[in-house]
C-alpha positions in Angstrom: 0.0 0.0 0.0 1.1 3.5 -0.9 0.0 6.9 1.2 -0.1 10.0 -1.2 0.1 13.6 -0.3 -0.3 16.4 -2.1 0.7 20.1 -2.0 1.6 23.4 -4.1 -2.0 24.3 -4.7 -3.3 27.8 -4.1 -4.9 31.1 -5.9 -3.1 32.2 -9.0 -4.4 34.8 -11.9 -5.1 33.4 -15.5 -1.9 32.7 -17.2 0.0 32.1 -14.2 1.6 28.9 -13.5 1.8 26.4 -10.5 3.5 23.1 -9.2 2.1 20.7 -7.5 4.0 17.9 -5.8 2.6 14.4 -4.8 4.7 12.8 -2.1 4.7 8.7 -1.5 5.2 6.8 1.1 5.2 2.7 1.6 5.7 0.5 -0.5 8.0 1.2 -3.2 7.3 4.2 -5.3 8.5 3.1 -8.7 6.7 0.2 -8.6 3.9 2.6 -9.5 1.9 4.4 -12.3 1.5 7.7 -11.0 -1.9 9.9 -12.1 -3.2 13.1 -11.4 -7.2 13.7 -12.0 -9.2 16.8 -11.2 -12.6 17.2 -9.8 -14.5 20.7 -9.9 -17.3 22.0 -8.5 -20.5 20.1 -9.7 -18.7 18.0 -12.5 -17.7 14.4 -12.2 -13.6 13.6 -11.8 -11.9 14.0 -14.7 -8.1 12.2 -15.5 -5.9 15.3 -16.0 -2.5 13.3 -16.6 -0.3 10.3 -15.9 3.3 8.7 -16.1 4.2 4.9 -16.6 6.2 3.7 -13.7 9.4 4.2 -15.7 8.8 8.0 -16.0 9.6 7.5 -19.5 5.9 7.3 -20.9 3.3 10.0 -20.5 -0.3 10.8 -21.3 -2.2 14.2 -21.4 -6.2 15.5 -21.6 -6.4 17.1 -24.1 -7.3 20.1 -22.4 -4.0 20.4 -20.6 -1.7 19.5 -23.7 1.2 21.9 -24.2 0.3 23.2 -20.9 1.0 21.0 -18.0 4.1 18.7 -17.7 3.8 15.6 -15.3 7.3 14.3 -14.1 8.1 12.4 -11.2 11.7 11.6 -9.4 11.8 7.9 -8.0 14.4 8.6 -5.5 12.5 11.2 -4.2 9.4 9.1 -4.1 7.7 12.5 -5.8 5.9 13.0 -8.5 5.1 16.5 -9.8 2.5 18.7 -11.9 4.0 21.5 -13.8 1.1 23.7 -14.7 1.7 26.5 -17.1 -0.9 29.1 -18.9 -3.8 28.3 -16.5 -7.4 29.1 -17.4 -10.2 29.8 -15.1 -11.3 26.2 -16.0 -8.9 24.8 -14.4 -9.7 25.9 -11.1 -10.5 22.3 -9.3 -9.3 19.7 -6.4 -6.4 18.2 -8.1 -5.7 14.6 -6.4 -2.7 12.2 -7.3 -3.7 9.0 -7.6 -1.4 5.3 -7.9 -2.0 1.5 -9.9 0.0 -0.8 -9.8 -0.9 -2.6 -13.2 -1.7 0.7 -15.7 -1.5 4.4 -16.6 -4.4 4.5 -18.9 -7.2 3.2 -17.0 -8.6 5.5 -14.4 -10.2 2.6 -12.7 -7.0 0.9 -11.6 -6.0 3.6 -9.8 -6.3 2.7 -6.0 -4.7 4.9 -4.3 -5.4 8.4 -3.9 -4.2 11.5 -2.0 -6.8 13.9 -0.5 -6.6 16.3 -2.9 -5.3 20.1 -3.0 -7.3 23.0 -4.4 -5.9 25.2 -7.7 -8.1 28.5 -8.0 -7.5 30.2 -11.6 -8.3 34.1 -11.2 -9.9 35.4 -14.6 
């Protein structure tokens, strides 16, 4: 089992930029695909991003592609969200998320931080 943290959120104008930071602990980190997903107000959860265990492999929404960069460093046991030119619609709870046997499928993640908020200013 893996326990995720987040942080870096906050308040930040359009066009600003922000990094989040997802911090693991347990069992080992680079055993995992790591995912972050975003939940606003009134909509449904929505996959944002994730890396393959490797860090080598990456997949983007495309409403963030071009814009936010996922990375993650497995010595650190971190992995981190990158978000450049944000829009007023990306104001939501952003939540890292784990799986152990795939990137692409947003119901294998099983493990999931508590989320931090990202408020875009217009």
């Amino acid at each position: 089992q893996v326990q995720l943290v987040e942080s870096g959120g906050g308040l930040v104008q359009a066009g600003g930029s922000l990094r989040l930071s997802c911090s693991a602990s347990g069992r080992t980190f680079s055993s995992y695909h790591m995912g972050w997903f975003r939940q606003a107000p009134g909509k449904e959860r929505e996959f944002v991003t994730a890396i393959r265990r490797g860090g080598i492999s990456t997949y983007y929404a495309d409403s963030v592609k071009g814009r936010f960069t996922i990375s993650r460093d497995n010595a650190q046991n971190t992995v981190y969200l990158q978000m450049n030119s944000l829009k007023p619609e990306d104001t939501a709870v952003y939540y890292c998320a784990a799986s152990l046997t795939t990137a692409t499928v947003d119901s294998e993640y099983r493990y999931w931080g508590q989320g931090t908020q990202v408020t875009v200013s217009s």
